[in-house]
C-alpha positions as CSV (number, residue, x, y, z in Angstrom):
1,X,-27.4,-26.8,19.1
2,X,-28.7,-23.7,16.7
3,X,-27.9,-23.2,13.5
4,X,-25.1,-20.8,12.8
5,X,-26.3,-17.4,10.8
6,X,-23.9,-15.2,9.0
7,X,-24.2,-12.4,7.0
8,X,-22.6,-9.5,5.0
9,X,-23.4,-6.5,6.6
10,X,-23.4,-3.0,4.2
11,X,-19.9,-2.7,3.7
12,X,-19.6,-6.6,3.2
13,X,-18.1,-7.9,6.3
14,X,-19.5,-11.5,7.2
15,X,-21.3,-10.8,10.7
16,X,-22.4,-13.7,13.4
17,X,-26.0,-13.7,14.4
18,X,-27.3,-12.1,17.2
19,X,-27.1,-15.1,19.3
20,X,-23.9,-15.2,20.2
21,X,-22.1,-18.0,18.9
22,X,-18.6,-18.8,19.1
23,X,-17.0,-18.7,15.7
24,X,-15.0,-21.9,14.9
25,X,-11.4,-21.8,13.9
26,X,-12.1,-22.3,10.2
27,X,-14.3,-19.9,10.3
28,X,-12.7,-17.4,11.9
29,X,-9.7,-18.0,9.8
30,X,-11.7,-17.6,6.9
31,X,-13.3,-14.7,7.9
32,X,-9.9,-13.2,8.3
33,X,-9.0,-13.8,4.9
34,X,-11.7,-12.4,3.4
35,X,-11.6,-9.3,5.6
36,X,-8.0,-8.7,4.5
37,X,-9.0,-9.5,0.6
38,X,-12.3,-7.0,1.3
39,X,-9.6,-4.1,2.6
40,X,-7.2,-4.6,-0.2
41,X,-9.7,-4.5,-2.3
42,X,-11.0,-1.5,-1.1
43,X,-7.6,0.3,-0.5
44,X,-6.6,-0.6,-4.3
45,X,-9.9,0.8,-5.2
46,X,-9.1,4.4,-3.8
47,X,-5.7,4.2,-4.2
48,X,-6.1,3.8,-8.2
49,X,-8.9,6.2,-8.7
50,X,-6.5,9.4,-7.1
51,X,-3.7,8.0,-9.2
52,X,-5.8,7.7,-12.2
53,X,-7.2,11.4,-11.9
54,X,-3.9,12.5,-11.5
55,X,-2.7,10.6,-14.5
56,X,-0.7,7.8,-12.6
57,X,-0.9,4.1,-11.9
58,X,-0.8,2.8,-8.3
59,X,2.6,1.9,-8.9
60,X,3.8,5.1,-10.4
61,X,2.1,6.8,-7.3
62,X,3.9,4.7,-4.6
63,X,7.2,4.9,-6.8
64,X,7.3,8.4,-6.4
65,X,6.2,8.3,-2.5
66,X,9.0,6.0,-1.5
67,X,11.3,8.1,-3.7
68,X,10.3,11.2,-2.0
69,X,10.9,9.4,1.3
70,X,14.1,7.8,0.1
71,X,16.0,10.6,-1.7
72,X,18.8,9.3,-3.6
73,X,17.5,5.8,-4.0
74,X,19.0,2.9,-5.7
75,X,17.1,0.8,-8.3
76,X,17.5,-2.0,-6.1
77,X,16.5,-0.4,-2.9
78,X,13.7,0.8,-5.1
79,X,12.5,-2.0,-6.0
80,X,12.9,-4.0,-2.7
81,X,10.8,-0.8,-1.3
82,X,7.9,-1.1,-3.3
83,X,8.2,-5.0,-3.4
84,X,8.7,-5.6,-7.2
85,X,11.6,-6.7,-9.4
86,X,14.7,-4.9,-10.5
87,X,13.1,-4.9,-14.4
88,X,10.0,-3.8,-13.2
89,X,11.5,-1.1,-11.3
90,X,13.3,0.1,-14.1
91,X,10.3,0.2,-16.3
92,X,8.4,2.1,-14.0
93,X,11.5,4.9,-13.9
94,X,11.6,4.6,-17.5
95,X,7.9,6.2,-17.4
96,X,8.6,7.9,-14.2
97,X,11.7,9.7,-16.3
98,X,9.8,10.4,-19.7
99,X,6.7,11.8,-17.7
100,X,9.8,14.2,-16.4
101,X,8.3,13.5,-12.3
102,X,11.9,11.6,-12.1
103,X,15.6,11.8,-12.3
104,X,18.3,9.1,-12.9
105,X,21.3,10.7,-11.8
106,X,25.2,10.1,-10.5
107,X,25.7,10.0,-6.7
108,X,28.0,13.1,-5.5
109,X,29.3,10.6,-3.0
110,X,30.3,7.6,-5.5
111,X,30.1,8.8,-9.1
112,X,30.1,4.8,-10.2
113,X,26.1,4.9,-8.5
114,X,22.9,5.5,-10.2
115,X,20.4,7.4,-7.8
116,X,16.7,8.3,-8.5
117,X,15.6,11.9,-7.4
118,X,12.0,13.2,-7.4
119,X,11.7,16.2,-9.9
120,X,10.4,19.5,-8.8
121,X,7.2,18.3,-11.2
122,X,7.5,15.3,-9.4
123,X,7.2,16.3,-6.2
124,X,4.1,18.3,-7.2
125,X,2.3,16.0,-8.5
126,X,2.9,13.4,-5.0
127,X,1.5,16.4,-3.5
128,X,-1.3,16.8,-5.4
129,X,-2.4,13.2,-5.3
130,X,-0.9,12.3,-1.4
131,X,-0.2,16.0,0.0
132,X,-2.1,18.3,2.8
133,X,-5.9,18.3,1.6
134,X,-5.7,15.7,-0.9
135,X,-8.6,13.5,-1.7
136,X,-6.5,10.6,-1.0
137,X,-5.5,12.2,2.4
138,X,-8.8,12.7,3.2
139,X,-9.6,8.8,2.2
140,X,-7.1,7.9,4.5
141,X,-7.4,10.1,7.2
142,X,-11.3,8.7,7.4
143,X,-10.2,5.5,7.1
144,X,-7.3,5.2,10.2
145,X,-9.5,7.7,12.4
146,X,-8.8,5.0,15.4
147,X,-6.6,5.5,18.3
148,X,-3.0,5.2,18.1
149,X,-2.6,2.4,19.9
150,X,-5.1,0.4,17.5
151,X,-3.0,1.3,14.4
152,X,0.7,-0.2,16.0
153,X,-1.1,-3.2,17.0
154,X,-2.7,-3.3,13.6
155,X,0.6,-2.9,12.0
156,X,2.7,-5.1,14.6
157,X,0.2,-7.8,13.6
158,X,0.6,-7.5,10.1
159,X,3.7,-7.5,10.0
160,X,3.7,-11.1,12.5
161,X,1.4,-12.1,9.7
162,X,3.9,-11.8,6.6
163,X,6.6,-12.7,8.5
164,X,4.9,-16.0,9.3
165,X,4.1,-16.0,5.7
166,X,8.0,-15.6,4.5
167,X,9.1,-18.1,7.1
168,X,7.4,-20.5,5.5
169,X,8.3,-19.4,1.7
170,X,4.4,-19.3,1.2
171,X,5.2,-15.7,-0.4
């Protein structure tokens, strides 16, 4: 039996040698792992450095993408959309609303709810960090230049994966 080789290539995924050797389940679970910490990682990375140059924290930045996909937005169904807590949510708006990029304001269908609205300034600056010819759209666009069919199963298994997570109360 031959020793087992692996290595980081450029980018630093762990790579089998060139002989061919099946990769045990340990191993290949751990090699998951640290291929979905490597893309976070790497995600984060680009994902703060457009927000940052356009004076915004990652979470600012997706606050005000998921707000400009769900006009009219509840706190709560804010904060469930970007995965954080009511508080946090708030503060974020809080920042969102002094920077002048948001709106609290009364629902014309039930004046007892609070909605968030992007402002006009808002919605340029999304634009200018997420819209047509944006660094960040160019990031992306580079980044997911695989078939379509790749990207659902990539999704579909991502989401089997945190759903399996949840189930278990794990996260």
């Amino acid at each position: 039996m031959s020793a087992r080789r692996c290595q980081c290539d450029q980018d630093g995924w762990r790579r089998a040698d060139e002989e061919g050797s099946a990769i045990t389940s340990p191993e290949l679970r751990f090699e998951v792992m640290t291929s979905y910490r490597t893309l976070f990682l790497a995600w984060r990375a680009a994902i703060r450095k457009c927000a940052t140059e356009n004076q915004l924290t990652e979470t600012q930045l997706f606050t005000l993408k998921f707000l400009d996909v769900h006009s009219e937005a509840s706190l709560r169904e804010l904060s469930q959309g970007i995965d954080c807590t009511e508080s946090k949510a708030s503060a974020i708006i809080d920042q969102l609303t002094e920077m002048k990029l948001v709106h609290r304001v009364r629902s014309v269908q039930d004046r007892r709810r609070l909605v968030l609205t992007l402002t006009d300034v808002g919605r340029q600056r999304l634009q200018q960090v997420m819209g047509a010819g944006s660094k960040l759209e160019g990031i992306v666009n580079r980044a997911l230049d695989l078939p379509e069919a790749d990207l659902r199963t990539l999704i579909r298994l991502n989401h089997l994966i945190v759903s399996q997570l949840r189930q278990e109360g794990d996260v």
